[in-house]
C-alpha positions as CSV (number, residue, x, y, z in Angstrom):
1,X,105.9,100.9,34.6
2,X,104.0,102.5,37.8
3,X,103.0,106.0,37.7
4,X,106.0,107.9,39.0
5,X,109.5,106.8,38.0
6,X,113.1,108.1,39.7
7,X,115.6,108.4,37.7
8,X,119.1,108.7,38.5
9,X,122.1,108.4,36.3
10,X,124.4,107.3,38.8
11,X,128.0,108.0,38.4
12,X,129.6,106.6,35.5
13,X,128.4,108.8,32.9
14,X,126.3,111.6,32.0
15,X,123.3,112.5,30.4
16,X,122.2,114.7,27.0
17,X,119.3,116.8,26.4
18,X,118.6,114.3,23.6
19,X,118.6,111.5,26.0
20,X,116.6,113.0,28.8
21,X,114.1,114.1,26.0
22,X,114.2,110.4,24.5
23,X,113.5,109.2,28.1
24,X,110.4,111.7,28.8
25,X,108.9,110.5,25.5
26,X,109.0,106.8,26.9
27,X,107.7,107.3,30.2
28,X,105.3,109.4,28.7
29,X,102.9,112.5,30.4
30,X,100.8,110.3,32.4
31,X,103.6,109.2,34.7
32,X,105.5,111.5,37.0
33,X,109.2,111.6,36.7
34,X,111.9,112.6,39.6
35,X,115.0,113.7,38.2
36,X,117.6,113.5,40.2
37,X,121.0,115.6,39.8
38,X,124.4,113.7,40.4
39,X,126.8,114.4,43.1
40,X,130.2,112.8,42.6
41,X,133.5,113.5,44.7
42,X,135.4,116.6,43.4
43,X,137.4,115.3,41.3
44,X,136.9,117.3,37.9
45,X,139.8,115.9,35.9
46,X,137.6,112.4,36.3
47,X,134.0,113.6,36.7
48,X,134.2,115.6,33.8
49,X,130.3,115.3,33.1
50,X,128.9,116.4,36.4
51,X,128.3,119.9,36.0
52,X,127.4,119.3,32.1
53,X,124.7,116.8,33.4
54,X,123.6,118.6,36.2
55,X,122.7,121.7,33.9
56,X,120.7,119.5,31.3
57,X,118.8,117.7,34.2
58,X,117.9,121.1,35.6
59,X,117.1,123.1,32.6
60,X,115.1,120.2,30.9
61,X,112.6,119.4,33.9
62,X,111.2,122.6,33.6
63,X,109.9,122.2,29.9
64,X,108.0,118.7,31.4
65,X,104.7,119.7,33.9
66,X,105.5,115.5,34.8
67,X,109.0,116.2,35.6
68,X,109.9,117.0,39.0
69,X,113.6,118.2,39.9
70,X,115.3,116.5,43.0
71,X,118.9,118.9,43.3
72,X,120.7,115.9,45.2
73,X,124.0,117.9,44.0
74,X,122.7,120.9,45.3
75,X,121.3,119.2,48.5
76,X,123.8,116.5,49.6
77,X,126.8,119.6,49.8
78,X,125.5,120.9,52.7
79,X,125.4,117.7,54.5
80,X,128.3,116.1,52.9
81,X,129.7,114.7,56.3
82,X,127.1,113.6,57.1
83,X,125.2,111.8,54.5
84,X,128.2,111.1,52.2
85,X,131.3,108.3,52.8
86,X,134.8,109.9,52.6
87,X,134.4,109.0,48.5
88,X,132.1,111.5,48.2
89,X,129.6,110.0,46.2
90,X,128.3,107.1,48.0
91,X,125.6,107.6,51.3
92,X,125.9,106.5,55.1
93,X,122.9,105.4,56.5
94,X,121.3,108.9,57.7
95,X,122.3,109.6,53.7
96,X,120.1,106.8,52.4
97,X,117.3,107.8,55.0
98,X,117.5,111.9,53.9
99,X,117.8,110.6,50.0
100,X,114.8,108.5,49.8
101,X,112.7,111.2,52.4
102,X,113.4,114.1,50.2
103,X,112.3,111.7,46.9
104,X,109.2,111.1,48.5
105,X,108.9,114.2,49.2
106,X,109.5,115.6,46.1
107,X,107.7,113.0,44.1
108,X,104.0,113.5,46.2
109,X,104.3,117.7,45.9
């Protein structure tokens, strides 16, 4: 694996403190590893796990000195027109181009 890994979940499930941990121990300390929050449409009857997921990515990267947060969630509301399609979850073009900019970003701090 190269030295810094991105991981996002995507948008069909969610993610455990157990699993993130079992995913740190994997990578390892040496590598650096972006975690990145989930932003699904506003539908909380069917994205049950967003805000559950969110939480665990955010709280866990802090007890890693590899782990580096990116809050796409947090992030991609304010520019939801913008860098989102009308489903909310995935990006237009200036989307992908702010996504992978910030994860650079983010990544080489």
């Amino acid at each position: 694996l190269p030295a810094l890994v991105v991981i996002h979940m995507g948008t069909n499930a969610g993610i455990t403190r157990a699993w993130f941990d079992k995913y740190m121990r994997l990578l390892g300390p040496e590598r650096r590893v972006v975690w990145v929050t989930l932003q699904l449409r506003n539908d909380y009857t069917r994205y049950t796990y967003e805000a559950r997921s969110n939480a665990v990515i955010r709280a866990a990267v802090k007890a890693y000195p590899n782990a580096r947060l990116f809050d796409w969630n947090k992030v991609s509301e304010a520019h939801s027109r913008a860098w989102l399609i009308a489903d909310g979850i995935h990006l237009t073009f200036a989307g992908r181009r702010a996504y992978a900019a910030l994860i650079n970003a983010i990544a080489r701090a």
